[in-house]
N, C-alpha and C positions, 0 to 999 in steps of 0.2 A: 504493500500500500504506500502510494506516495503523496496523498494529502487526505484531508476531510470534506467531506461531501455535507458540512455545514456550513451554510455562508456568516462569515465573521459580521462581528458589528461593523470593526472599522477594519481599515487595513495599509503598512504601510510599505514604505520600500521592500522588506525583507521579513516584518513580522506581522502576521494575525492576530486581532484581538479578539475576543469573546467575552461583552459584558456576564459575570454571571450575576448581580445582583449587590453582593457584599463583597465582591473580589470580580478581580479580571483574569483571565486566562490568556495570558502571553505564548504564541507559536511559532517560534524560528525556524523561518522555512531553508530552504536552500537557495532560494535567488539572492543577486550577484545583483548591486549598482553600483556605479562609476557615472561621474560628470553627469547627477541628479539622472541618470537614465536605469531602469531595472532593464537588465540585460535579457536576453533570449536566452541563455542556457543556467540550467542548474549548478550549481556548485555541489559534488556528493559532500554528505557530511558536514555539511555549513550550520546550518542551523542547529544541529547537535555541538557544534564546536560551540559556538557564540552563545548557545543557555549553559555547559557544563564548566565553559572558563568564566563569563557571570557568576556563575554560582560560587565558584572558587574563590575567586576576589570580595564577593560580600561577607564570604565569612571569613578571610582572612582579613578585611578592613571592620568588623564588626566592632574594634574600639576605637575606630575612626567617625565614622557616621553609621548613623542606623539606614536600612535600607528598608524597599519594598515588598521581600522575598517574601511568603509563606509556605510554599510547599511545590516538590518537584514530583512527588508522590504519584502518580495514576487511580494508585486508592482511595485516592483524594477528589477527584476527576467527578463532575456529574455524571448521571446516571446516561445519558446522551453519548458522551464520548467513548463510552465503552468501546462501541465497534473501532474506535481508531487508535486505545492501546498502543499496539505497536508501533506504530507510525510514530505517537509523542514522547512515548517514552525517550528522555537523554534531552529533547529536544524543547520544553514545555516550562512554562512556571508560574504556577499561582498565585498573584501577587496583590496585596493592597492596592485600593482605587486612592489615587495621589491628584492633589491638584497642581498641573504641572508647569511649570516656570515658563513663559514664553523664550528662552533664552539657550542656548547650547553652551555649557562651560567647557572650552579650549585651555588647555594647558601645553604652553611649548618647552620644550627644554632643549631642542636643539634646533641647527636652522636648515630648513629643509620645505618642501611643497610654495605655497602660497608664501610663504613668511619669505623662502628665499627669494623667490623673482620682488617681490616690494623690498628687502633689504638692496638686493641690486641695483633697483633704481632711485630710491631714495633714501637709503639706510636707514630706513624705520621697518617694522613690524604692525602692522595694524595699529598704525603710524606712532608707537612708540619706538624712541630712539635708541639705536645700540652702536657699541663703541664699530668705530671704522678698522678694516683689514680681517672680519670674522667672512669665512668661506662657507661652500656646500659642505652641511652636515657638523657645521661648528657647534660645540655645546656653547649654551648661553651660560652669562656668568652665574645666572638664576633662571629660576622657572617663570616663564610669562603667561597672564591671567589674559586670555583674549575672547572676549564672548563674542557668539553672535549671533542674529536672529535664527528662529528655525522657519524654512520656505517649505511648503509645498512639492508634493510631486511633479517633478520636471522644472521646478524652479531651484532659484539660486540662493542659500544661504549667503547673510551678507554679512560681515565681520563690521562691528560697532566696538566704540571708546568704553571704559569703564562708566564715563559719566555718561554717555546713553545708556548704558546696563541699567545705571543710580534711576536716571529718569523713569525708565522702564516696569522697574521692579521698586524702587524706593532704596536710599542710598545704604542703609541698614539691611537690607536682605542682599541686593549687591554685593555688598561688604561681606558677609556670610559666606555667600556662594562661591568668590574668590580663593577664602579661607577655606574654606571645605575644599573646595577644588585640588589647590595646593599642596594642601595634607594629605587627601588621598593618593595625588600622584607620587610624593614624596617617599609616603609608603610604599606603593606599588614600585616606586620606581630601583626602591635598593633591594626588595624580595627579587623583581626580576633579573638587577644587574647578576644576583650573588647565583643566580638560574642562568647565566652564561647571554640575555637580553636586555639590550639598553629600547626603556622606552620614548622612542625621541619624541611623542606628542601625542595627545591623546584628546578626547573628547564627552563630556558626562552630560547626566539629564539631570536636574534635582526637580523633587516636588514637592508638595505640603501633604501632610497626613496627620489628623488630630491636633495643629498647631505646631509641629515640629519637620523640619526639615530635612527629607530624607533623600538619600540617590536611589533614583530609578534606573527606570528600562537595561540594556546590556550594558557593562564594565567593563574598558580594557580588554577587548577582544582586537582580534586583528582586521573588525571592520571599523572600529572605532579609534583604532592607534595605530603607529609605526611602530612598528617591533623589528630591531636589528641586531644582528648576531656579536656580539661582545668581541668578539675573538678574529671578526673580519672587519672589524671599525678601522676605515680611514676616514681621516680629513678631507676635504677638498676633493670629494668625489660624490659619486649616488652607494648607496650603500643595500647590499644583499638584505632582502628584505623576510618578512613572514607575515605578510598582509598584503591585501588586495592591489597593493602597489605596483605587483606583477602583471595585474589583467591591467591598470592605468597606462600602466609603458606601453605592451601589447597594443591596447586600441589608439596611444598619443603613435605610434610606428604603423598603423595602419588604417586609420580614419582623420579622416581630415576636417570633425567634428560637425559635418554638414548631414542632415537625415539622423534617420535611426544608427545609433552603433552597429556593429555588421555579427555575424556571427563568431563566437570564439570556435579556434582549433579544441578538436578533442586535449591534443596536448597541453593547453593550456589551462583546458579544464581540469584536468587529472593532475599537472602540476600545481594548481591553486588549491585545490583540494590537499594535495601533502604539504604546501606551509599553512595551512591554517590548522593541520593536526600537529605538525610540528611545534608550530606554536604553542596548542595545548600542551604535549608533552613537554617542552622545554622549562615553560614557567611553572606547570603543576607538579614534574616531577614524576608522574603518571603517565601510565600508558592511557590510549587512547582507546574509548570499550566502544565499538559501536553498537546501539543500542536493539 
């Protein structure tokens, strides 16, 4: 079986929701986007990577910020979802209904994608300033706090100042969101270095629940981050990656960004699919069960 034959409430790039009333039902499918477009082919195993390396990171961040999770269970599952067991199992999670921040928390630590082509022209970063002579894939001397809206399907997230976040959200949950951000990447970021991964940049959801502010949706998966190998870090290059980074190259070396993206190679499939299990394995430490 390769999906449910229930139609979600909402649905977005890559996850299915299912109100069930006092919780939502979160479903990590297998599709693949790049440059706001959900691709034509599956990625096998994607959406089991991206709920069981979630999982991983909330409860290894659990004295960091509280999160959304409650249950990855099937046991758990209403009565309805029975017949697709198999299918959710690994891939699934029952989560608190959160009121969710209009906002994406970006955390960069190194310079790389979007951060580097604006450092190159203007030596800013989502026009904060950074010292002149830093290269492709230079570590920043600190972590940078860079939000930015969240768009639509087929649209363009737009990268905004801390003081539009302030405006946005009120300068005090702003302020929060940053510090949260921060800390978690912090965290995350020496568990994966000492896992043999540097995480150069990553990207979180927070939301409200009962008055307190918690991270949602996926964690530090390799749709949400760059993840690169410790051990093959150079400077002033692009760097071997374990994230979606590989299909971006593939379509930037073979579309000319006009129409629909075009189909991936099998190989490219099946190679995207082994760094994003890799990726699990590397930062969990864990082999990778498929479910």
């Amino acid at each position: 079986m390769t999906g449910i034959d229930i139609a979600p409430d909402a649905q977005g790039k890559v996850r299915d929701l299912y109100d069930l009333g006092e919780s939502l039902l979160l479903v990590a499918s297998d599709r693949i986007s790049a440059f706001d477009y959900v691709l034509a082919d599956d990625i096998p195993h994607k959406g089991a990577v991206l709920t069981q390396l979630s999982c991983f990171w909330f409860e290894l961040l659990d004295g960091v910020t509280a999160n959304h999770l409650l249950s990855t269970d099937v046991a758990d599952l209403p009565a309805r979802f029975a017949p697709y067991e198999d299918y959710l199992r690994g891939r699934f999670m029952l989560v608190r209904k959160a009121e969710m921040f209009p906002v994406e928390c970006i955390v960069r630590g190194y310079l790389a994608g979007s951060g580097l082509k604006e450092y190159a022209q203007q030596g800013t970063v989502c026009g904060i300033e950074l010292p002149a002579g830093l290269v492709n894939s230079s570590k920043l001397a600190e972590p940078l706090f860079t939000p930015s809206t969240k768009a639509a399907i087929g649209e363009h997230d737009e990268n905004i100042s801390f003081e539009a976040a302030a405006a946005l959200l009120g300068t005090g949950v702003a302020a929060d969101l940053r510090d949260l951000s921060l800390a978690v990447y912090a965290t995350a970021r020496d568990h994966a270095a000492a896992q043999g991964i540097i995480i150069a940049d990553t990207k979180f959801e927070f939301g409200m629940v009962e008055g307190g502010i918690v991270l949602a949706d996926e964690v530090l998966t390799p749709d949400s981050s760059r993840f690169w190998a410790v051990d093959a870090y150079r400077e002033g290059v692009d760097q071997p990656s374990f994230d979606k980074q590989y299909v971006r190259d593939w379509l930037d070396a073979n579309w000319d960004r006009r129409g629909r993206p075009p189909r991936l190679p099998q190989d490219v499939v099946e190679k995207t699919s082994e760094k994003y299990i890799q990726a699990y394995e590397k930062i969990t430490g864990r082999p990778f069960q498929v479910a």
